[in-house]
C-alpha positions in Angstrom: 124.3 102.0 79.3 128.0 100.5 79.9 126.8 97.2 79.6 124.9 97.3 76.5 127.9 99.0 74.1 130.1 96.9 75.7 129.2 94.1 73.4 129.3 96.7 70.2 132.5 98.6 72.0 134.4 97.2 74.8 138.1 95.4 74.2 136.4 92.2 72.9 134.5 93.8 69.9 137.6 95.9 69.2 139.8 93.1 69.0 137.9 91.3 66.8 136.9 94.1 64.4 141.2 94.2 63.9 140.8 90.7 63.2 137.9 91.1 60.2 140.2 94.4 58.9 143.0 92.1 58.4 140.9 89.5 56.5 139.9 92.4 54.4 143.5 93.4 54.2 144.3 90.1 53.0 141.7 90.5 50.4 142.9 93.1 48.5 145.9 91.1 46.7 142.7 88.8 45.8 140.5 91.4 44.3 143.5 93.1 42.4 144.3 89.8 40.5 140.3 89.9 40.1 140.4 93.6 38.4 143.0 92.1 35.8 140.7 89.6 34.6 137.2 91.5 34.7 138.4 94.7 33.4 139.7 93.2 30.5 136.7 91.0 30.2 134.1 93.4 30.7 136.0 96.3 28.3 136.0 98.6 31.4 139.1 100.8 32.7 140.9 100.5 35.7 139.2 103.5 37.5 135.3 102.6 36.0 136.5 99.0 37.5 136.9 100.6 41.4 133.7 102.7 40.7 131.4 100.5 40.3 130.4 98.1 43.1 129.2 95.4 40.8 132.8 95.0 39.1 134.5 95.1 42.7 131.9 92.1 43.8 132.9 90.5 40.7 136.7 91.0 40.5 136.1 89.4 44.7 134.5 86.6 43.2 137.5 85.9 40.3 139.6 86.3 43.4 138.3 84.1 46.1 138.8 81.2 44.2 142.6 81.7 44.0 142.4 82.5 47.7 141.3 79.3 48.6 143.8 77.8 47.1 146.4 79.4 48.7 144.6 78.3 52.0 145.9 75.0 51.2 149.9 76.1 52.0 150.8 74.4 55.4 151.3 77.6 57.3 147.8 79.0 56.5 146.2 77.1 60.1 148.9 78.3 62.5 148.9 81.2 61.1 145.1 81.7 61.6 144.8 80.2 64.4 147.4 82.2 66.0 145.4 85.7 65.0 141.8 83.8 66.6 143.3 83.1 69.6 144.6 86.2 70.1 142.0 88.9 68.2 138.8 86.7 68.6 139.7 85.2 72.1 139.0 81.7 71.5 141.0 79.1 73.9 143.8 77.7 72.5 143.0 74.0 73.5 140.0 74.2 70.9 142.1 75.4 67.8 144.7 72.9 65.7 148.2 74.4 66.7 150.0 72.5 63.2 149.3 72.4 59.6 146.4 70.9 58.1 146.9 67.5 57.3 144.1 65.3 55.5 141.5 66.1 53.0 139.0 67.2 55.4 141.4 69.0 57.7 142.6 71.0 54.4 138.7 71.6 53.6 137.9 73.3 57.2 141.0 75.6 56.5 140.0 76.2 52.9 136.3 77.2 54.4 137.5 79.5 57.0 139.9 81.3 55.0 137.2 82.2 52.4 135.0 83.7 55.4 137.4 85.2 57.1 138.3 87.4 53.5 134.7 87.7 52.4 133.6 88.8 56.0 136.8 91.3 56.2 136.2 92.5 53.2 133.0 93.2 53.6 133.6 94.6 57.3 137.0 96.5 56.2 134.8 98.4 53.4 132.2 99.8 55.8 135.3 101.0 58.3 136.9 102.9 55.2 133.1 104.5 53.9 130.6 104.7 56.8 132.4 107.0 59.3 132.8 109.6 56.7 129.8 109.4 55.7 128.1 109.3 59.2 130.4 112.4 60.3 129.2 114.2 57.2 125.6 113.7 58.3 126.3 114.5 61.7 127.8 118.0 60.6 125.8 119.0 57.9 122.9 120.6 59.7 126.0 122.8 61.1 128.0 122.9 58.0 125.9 124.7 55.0 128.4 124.3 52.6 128.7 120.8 52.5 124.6 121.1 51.2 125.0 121.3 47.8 123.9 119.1 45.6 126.8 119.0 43.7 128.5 116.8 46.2 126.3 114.0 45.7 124.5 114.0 48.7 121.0 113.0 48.6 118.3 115.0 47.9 116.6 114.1 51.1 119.0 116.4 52.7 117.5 120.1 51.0 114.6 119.7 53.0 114.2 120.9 56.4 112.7 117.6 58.2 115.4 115.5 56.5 117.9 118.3 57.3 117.3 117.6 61.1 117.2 113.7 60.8 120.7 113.4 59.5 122.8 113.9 62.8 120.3 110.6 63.5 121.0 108.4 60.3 124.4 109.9 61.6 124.7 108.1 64.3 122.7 104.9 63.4 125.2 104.3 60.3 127.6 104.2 63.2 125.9 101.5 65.4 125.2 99.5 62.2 128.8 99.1 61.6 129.4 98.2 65.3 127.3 95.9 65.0 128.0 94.3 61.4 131.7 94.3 62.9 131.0 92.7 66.3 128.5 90.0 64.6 130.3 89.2 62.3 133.5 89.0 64.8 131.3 87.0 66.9 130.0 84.4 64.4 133.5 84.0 63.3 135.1 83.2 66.8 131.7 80.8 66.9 132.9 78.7 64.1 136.6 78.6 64.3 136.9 76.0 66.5 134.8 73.4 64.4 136.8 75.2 61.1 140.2 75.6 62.8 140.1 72.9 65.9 141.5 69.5 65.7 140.6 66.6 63.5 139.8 63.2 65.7 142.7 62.0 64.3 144.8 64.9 65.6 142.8 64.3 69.0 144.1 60.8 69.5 147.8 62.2 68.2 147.7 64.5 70.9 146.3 62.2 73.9 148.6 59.6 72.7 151.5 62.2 72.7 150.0 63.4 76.4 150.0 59.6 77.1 153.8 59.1 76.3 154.4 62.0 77.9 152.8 61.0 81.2 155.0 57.4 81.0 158.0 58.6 80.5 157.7 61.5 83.5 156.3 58.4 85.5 159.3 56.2 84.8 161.7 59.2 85.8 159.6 59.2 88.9 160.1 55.9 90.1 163.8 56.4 88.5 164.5 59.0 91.0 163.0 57.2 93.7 164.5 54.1 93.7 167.4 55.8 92.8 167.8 58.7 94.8 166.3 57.1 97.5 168.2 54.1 98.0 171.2 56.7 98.3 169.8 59.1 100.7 169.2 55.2 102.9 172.7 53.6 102.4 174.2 57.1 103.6 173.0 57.6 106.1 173.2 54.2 107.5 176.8 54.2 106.7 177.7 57.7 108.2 175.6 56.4 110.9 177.7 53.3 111.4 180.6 55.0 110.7 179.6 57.4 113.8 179.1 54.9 116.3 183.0 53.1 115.7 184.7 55.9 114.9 186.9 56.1 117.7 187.7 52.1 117.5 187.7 51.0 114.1 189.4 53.1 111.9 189.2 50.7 109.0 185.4 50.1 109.2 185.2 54.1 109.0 187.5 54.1 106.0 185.5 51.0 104.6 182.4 53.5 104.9 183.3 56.9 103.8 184.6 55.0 100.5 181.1 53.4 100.2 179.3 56.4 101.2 181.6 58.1 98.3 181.2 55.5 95.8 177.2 55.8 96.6 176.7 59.4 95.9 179.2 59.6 92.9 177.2 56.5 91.0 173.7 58.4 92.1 175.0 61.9 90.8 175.4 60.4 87.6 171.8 58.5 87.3 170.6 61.8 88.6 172.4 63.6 85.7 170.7 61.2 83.3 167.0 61.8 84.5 167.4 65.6 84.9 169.0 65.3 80.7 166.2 63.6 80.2 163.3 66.2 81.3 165.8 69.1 80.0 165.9 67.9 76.3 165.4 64.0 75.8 168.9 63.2 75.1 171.8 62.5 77.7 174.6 61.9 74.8 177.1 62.2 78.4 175.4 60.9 81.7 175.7 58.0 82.4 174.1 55.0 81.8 171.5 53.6 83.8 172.7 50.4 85.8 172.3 46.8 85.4 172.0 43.3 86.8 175.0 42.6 85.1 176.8 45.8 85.6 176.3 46.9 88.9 174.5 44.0 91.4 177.6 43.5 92.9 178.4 46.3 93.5 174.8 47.3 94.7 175.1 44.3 97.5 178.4 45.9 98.3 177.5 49.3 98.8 174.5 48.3 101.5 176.5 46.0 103.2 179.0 49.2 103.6 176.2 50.6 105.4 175.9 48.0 108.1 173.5 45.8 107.0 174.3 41.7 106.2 173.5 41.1 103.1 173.6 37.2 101.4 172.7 36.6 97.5 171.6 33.5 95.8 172.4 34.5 91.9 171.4 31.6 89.5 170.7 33.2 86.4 172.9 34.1 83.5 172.7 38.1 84.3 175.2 39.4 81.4 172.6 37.4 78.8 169.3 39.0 79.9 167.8 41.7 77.5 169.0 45.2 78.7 165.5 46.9 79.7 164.9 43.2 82.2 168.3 43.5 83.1 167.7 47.2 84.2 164.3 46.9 85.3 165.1 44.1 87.6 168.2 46.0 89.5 165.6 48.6 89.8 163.4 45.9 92.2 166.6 44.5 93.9 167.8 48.2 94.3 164.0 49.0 96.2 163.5 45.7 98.1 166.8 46.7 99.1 165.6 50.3 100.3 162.9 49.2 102.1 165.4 46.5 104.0 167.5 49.9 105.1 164.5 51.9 106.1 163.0 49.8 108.0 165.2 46.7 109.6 166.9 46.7 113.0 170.9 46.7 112.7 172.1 43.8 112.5 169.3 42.2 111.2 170.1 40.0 107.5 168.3 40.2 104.4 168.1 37.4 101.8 168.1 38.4 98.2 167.5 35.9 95.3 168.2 36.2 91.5 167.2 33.2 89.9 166.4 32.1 86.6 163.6 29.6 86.3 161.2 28.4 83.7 161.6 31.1 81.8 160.8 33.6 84.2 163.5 35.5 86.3 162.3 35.4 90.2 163.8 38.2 92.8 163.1 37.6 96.2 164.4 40.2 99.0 163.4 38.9 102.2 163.9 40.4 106.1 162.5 39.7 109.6 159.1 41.1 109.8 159.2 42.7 112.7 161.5 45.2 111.2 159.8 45.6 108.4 156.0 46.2 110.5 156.3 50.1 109.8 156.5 49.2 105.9 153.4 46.9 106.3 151.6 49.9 108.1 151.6 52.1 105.4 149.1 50.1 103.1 151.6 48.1 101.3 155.3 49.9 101.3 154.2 53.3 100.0 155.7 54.3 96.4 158.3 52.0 96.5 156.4 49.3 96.4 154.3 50.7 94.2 156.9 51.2 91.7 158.0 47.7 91.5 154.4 46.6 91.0 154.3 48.7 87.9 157.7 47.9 86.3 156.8 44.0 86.9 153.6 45.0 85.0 155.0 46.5 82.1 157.4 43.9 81.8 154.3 41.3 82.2 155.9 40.0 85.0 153.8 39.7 88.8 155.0 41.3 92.3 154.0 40.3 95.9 155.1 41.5 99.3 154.1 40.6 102.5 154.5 39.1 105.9 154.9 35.2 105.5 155.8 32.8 108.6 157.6 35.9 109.9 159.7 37.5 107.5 158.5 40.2 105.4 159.0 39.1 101.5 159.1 40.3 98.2 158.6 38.3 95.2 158.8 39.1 91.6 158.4 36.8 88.9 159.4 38.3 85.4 159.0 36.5 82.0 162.6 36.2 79.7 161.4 36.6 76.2 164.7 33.9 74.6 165.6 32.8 77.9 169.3 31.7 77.7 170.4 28.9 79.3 171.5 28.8 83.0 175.2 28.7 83.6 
């Protein structure tokens, strides 16, 4: 028995009967504007106007018009679709969360603003007449009073077989507006995502705002890595280094608590700017991300700090590069750096290369591949790897690592869009 009133009773139903009472709330301004201009018209009162169904229907009818209009005000959609997804239970991926914008958008809204009034309305004037009317049928086989003819009733009622029947057509009045209000609830929560949902163009809008979404938290991902990472490497192969001679080179110690300082206070700050970033899109204070020309120096610096021989080739004019190459490309040094830490022996040198050649900018970081066999192992470097392969792809550039005639080597071959001219 549960499971069959549920559908006319249960939280759902309820909800969405609020939801039609509202549209027939909403109405009412509507249908009073409507009795100005059919009373008039039709040489009736105010009071024969709201007695007589026919002039309500047609003071409705002057009305809906003017509601459609209104319909068209940019915060009718959110608004609606606010109330559907939280009285008719419709998921809020398949309703429009802005204003209507387009002919055909504005149309949809138009259309299910009229049938969410003309259904409410319909729905809200059965809630305010049936129950009374059902509660008087139910009590008047009890109630002898309430008989007599001069309270309208019909004249079914006097006799005895229609007497008994009422508690019945009682009851059934009920269920009929149960079930006008929850098929009507249902219809509407039916159509409101074709009437409310999206346009196609608003679907692409949104994938392509999902899409540059997804790029930019895919760039702080790799920005973090290569980043953060590189840090977390030079560290701890300087406090490591710094360990092993503490007690017989004091200067090589100082030499590498001043890079390990320098490392973390220049990572805290491209930290900073990531983390602004994902907290609000704009890092006004952190600082800026590094560059070629700004920081390679100082990048081969810091790792040789750590204990590991670094010698650079640079052949390329770095302060006249574009800005997003320039920063892009530290990125690849800073990582085929990385990997160099991770995974050569101490001692062991690696070659980098900044060149500038037929228009293209080539990087080359290259280390014995013996040390570099664990990288190999893990089905081409892992993210880091990865990483560079995606910022030399969005920069139309190509990457290849590998082991070739024993040394482990990374190349990447960038395009210069205006290359200046070699110094």
């Amino acid at each position: 028995m549960t499971a069959l009133l549920r559908p006319l009773f249960g939280r759902q139903a309820r909800l969405r009967w609020v939801h039609l009472v509202l549209g027939g709330a909403l109405a009412m301004p509507y249908v009073l504007v409507g009795t100005v201009v059919v009373g008039p018209v039709a040489g009736s009162a105010d009071a024969q106007v709201f007695s007589s169904l026919t002039m309500q229907l047609a003071s409705f009818a002057v009305g809906l018009p003017l509601a459609v209009a209104t319909s068209l005000f940019p915060l009718t959609r959110p608004l609606e679709g606010a109330a559907v997804r939280w009285l008719c239970g419709v998921p809020a991926d398949r309703l429009a969360e802005g204003p209507a914008r387009g002919r055909a958008a504005k149309g949809r809204t138009a259309l299910w603003f009229a049938l969410h009034l003309t259904s409410g309305a319909v729905v809200a004037g059965m809630s305010l007449a049936l129950p009374p009317f059902a509660a008087v049928l139910i009590a008047l086989p009890f109630v002898p009073a309430w008989r007599d003819p001069r309270l309208g009733l019909p004249e079914i009622v006097g006799h005895g077989w229609g007497l008994a029947l009422a508690p019945a057509a009682g009851v059934v009045s009920l269920l009929a507006l149960a079930g006008c209000a929850a098929g009507a609830g249902a219809l509407l929560a039916r159509w409101a995502p074709a009437l409310l949902g999206p346009s196609p163009e608003e679907r692409l809008a949104a994938a392509e705002a999902r899409a540059a979404d997804l790029v930019l938290r895919n760039r702080l991902a790799r920005e973090l890595h290569d980043s953060v990472g590189h840090a977390l490497s030079a560290v701890t192969l300087q406090a490591s280094a710094a360990r092993r001679v503490l007690g017989s080179d004091q200067e090589f110690v100082r030499e590498a608590l001043a890079a390990i300082e320098e490392t973390t206070r220049r990572t805290v700050g491209e930290l900073d700017t990531v983390l602004g970033v994902l907290r609000d899109g704009d890092t006004p204070d952190a600082a800026p991300a590094p560059t070629l020309a700004a920081d390679l120096d100082g990048l081969l610096r810091r790792t040789r700090a750590a204990g590991q021989p670094v010698t650079a080739t640079v052949d390329a004019p770095l302060k006249a590069l574009p800005p997003v190459l320039s920063r892009e490309a530290y990125r690849i040094v800073q990582e085929g750096l990385t990997n160099a830490l991770r995974h050569a022996g101490a001692g062991v040198t690696v070659a980098v290369r900044v060149v500038l050649r037929d228009g293209h900018l080539e990087i080359g970081v290259d280390n014995p591949l013996a040390a570099s066999a664990s990288a190999s192992t893990r089905g081409g470097g892992g993210h880091g790897l990865d990483g560079i392969r995606s910022r030399s792809r969005v920069l139309g550039g190509t990457a290849r690592a590998g082991p070739v005639d024993g040394l482990w080597r990374l190349r990447v071959r960038l395009p210069v869009p205006h290359p200046p001219a070699s110094p």
